[in-house]
MITILUM-656456 format. One record per residue (C-alpha): x, y, z; residue number from 1; chain. Coordinates in pm, 1 decimal. Each point is the difference from the previous one (the first is absolute). Layout:
<rs>
+----------+----------+----------+-----+-----+
|       c1 |       c2 |       c3 | seq | mol |
+----------+----------+----------+-----+-----+
|        X |        Y |        Z | NUM |   A |
...
+----------+----------+----------+-----+-----+
</rs>
This chain:
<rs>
+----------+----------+----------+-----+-----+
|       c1 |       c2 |       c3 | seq | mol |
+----------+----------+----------+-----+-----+
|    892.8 |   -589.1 |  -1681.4 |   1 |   A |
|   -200.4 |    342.0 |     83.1 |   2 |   A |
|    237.1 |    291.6 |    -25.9 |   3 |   A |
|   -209.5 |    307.5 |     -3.0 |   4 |   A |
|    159.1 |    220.6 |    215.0 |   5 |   A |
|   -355.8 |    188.3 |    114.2 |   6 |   A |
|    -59.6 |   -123.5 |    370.8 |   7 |   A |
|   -306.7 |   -208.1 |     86.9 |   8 |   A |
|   -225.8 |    336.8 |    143.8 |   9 |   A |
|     93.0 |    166.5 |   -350.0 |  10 |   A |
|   -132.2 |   -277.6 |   -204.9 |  11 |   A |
|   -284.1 |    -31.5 |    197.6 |  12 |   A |
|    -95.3 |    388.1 |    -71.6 |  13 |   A |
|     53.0 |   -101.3 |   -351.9 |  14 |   A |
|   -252.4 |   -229.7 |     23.2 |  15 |   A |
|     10.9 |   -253.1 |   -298.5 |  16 |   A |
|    262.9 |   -254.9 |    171.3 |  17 |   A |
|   -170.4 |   -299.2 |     89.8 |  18 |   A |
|    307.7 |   -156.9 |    145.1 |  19 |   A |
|     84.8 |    278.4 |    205.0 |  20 |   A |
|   -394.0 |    -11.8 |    139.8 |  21 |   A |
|    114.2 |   -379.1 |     74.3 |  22 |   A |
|    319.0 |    110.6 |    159.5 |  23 |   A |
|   -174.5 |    251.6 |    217.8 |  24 |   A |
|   -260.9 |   -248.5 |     91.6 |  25 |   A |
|    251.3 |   -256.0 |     63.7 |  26 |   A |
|    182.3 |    218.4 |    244.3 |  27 |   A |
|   -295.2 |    178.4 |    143.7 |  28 |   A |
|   -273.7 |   -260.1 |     54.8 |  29 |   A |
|    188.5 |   -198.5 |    311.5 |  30 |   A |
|     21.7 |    386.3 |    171.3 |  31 |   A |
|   -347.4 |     75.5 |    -48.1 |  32 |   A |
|   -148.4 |   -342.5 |    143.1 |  33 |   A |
|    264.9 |     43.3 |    263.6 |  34 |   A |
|   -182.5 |    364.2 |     72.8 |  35 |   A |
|   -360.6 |   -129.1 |    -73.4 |  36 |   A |
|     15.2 |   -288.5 |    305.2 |  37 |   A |
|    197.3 |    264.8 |    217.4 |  38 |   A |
|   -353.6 |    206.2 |    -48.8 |  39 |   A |
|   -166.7 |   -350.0 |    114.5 |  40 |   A |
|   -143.0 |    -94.8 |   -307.0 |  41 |   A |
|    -81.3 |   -337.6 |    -91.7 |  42 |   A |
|    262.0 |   -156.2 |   -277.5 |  43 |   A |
|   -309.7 |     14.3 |   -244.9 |  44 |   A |
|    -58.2 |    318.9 |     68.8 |  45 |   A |
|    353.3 |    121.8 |    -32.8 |  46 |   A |
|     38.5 |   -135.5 |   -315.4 |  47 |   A |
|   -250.4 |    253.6 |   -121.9 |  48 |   A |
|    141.9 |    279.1 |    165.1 |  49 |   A |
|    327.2 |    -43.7 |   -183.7 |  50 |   A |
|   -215.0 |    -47.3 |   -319.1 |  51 |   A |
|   -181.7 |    307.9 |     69.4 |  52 |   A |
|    338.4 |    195.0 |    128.1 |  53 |   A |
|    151.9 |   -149.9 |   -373.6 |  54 |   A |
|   -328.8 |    144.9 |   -227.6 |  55 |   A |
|     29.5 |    370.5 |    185.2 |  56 |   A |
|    392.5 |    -42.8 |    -52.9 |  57 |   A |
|    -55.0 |    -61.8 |   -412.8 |  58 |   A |
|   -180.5 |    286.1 |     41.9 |  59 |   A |
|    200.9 |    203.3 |    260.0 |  60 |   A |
|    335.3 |    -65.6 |   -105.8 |  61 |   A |
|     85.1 |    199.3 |   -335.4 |  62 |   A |
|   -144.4 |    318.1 |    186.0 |  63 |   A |
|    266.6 |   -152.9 |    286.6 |  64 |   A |
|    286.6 |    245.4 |     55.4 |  65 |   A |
|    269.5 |   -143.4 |    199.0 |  66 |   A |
|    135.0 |    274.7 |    277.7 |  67 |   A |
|    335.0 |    -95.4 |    162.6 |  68 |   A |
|   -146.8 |    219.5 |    310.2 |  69 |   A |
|   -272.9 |   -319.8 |     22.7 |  70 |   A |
|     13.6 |   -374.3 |     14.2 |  71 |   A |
|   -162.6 |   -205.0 |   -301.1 |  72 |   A |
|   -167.4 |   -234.1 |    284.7 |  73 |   A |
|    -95.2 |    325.0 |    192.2 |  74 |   A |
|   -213.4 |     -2.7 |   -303.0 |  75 |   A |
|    -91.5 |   -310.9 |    -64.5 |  76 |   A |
|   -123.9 |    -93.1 |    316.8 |  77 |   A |
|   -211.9 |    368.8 |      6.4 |  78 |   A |
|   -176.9 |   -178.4 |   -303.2 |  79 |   A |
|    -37.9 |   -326.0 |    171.5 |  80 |   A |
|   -134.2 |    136.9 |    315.0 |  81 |   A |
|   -218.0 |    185.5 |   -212.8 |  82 |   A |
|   -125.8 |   -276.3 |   -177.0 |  83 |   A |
|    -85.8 |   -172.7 |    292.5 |  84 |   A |
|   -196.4 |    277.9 |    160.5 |  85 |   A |
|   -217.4 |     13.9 |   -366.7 |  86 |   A |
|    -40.2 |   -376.3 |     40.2 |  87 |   A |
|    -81.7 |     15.6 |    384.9 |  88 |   A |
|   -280.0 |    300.2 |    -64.3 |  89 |   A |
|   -130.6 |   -157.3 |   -280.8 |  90 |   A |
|    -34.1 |   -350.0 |     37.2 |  91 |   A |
|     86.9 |    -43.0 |    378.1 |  92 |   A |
|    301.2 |   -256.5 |    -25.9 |  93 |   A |
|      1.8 |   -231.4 |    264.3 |  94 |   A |
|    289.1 |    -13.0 |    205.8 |  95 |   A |
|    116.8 |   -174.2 |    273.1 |  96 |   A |
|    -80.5 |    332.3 |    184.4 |  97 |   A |
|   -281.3 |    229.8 |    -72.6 |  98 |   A |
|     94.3 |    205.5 |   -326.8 |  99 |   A |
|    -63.1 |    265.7 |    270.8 | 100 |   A |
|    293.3 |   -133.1 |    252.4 | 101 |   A |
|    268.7 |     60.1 |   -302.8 | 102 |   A |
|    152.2 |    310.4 |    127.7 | 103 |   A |
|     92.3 |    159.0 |   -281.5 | 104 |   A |
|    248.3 |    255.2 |    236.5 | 105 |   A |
|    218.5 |   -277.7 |     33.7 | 106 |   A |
|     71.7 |    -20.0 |   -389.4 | 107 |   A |
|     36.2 |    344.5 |    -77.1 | 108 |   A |
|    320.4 |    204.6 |      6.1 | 109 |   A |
|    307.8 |   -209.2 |     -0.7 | 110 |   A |
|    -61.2 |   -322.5 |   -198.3 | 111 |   A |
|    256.5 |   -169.3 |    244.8 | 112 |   A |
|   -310.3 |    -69.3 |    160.3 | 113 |   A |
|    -63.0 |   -288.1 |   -160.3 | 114 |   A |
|    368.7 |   -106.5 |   -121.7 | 115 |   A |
|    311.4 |    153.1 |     59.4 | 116 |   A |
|    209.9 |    171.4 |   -245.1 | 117 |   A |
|    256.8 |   -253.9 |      0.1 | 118 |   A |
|   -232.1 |   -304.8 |    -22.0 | 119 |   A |
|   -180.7 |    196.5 |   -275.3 | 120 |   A |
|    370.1 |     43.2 |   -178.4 | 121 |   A |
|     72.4 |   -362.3 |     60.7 | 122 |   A |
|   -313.5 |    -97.2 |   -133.2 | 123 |   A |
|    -13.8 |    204.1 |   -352.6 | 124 |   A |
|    393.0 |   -107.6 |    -78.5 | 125 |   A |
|    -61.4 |   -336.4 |     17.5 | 126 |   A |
|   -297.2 |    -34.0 |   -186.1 | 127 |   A |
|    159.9 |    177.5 |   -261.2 | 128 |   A |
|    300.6 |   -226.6 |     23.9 | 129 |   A |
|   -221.0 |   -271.3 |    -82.3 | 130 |   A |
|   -172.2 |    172.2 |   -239.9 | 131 |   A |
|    320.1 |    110.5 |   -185.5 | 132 |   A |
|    193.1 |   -349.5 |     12.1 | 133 |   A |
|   -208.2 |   -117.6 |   -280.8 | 134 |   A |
|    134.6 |    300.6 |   -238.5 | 135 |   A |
|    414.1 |   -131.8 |     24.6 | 136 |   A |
|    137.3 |   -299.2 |   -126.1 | 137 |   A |
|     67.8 |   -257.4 |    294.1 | 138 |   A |
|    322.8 |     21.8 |    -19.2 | 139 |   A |
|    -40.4 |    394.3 |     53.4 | 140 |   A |
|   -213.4 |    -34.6 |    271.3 | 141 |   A |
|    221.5 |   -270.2 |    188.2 | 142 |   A |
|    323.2 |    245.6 |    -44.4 | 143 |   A |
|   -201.9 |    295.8 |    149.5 | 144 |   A |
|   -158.5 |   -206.8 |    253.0 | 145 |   A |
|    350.5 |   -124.8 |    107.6 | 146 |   A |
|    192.7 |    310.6 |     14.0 | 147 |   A |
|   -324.6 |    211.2 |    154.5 | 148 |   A |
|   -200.2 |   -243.4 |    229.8 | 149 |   A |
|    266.4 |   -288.2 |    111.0 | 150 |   A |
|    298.5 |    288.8 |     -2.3 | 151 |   A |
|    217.6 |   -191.2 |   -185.0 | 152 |   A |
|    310.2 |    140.1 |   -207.8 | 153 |   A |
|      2.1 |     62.3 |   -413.4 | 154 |   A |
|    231.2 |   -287.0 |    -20.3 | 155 |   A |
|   -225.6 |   -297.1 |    212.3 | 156 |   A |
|   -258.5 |    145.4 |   -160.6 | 157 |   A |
|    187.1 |    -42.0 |   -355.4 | 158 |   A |
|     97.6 |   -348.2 |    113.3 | 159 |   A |
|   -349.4 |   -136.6 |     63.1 | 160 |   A |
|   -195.4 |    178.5 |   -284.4 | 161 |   A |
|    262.6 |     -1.0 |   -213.9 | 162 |   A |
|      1.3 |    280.3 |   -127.7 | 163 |   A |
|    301.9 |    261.7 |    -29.9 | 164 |   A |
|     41.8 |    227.0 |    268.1 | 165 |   A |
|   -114.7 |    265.8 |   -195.3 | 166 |   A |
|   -297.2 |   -187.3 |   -107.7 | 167 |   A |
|    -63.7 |    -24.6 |    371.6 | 168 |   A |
|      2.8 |    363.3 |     60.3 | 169 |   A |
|   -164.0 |     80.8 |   -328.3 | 170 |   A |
|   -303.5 |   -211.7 |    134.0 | 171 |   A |
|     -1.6 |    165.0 |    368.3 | 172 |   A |
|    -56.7 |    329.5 |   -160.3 | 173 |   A |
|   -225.1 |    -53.6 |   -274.5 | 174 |   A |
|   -204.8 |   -167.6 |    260.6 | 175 |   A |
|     19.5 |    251.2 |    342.2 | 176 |   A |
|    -59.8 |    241.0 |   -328.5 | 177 |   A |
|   -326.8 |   -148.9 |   -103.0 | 178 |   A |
|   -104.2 |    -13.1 |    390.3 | 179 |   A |
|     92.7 |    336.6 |     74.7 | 180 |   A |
|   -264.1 |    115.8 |   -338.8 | 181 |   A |
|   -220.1 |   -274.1 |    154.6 | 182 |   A |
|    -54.4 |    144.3 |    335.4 | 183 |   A |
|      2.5 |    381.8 |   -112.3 | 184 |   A |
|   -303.9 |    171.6 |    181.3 | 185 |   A |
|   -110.7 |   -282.9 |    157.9 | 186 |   A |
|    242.5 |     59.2 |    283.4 | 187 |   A |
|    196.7 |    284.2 |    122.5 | 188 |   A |
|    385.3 |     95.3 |    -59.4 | 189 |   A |
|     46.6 |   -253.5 |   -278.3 | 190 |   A |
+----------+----------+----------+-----+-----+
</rs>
């Protein structure tokens, strides 16, 4: 089980953690396409602006400063959109507009724009929820997934794991504690 206690954003400034490159990528990748066909780009032509978007992140990222002032996708989809207008002057990405139809006004400012905070929220917690399960024991996940998700009480949740109460609780924190490490910088008030 990972139990660094360094959030995902720090580990990426680090730079040498592979799995926390695959973590980010994990998360990341499904927001970016999402953003890329929003910007009418073909689904092969997406792809590569998320690839792009990831190479000036590898680079971009341990100068990265998070600023509780500013939104980590404020950022992130400033890069994006800024990746696209590279790709659009120099290789003139077809779209199902003309590259010169994208109106760019429309993306800047509040990154609501293109998904709302909430959704955005929604969307980062559970792919880290998937992400995480596979660091707890099943059992672990089950109790926390019982007591969190399904609202159940310590004791039901005892009964069908079984595990001891306390084991029950003792697995709901370690795991909202992992997911709260998990999802620090990537989205606001965590």
């Amino acid at each position: 089980m990972y139990t660094t206690s360094v959030s995902l954003l720090q580990r990426l400034r680090e730079g040498d953690s592979e799995t926390a490159w695959k973590r980010f990528v994990a998360i990341y990748t499904p927001l970016l396409l999402h953003w890329a066909r929003r910007m009418k780009l073909s689904d092969d032509d997406a792809t590569d602006l998320a690839q792009d978007v990831f190479s000036t992140l590898v680079v971009q990222l341990p100068k990265f400063a998070y600023d509780a002032n500013k939104s980590f996708r404020g950022w992130l989809l400033t890069v994006t959109k800024h990746k696209l207008a590279e790709r659009l002057r120099r290789k003139r990405v077809p779209t199902e507009e003309s590259p010169e139809d994208i109106d760019f006004a429309t993306l800047d400012g509040d990154p609501a724009m293109l998904i709302g905070e909430s959704e955005f929220r929604e969307y980062v917690v559970r792919r880290c929820v998937q992400l995480i399960s596979e660091g707890f024991a099943p059992t672990s996940w089950r109790a926390f997934w019982l007591l969190v998700v399904e609202k159940k009480t310590a004791p039901e949740a005892a009964r069908e794991t079984g595990l001891s109460v306390t084991a029950v609780y003792s697995a709901k924190v370690r795991v909202l504690e992992r997911l709260r490490e998990e999802l620090a910088g990537l989205i606001d008030d965590v």
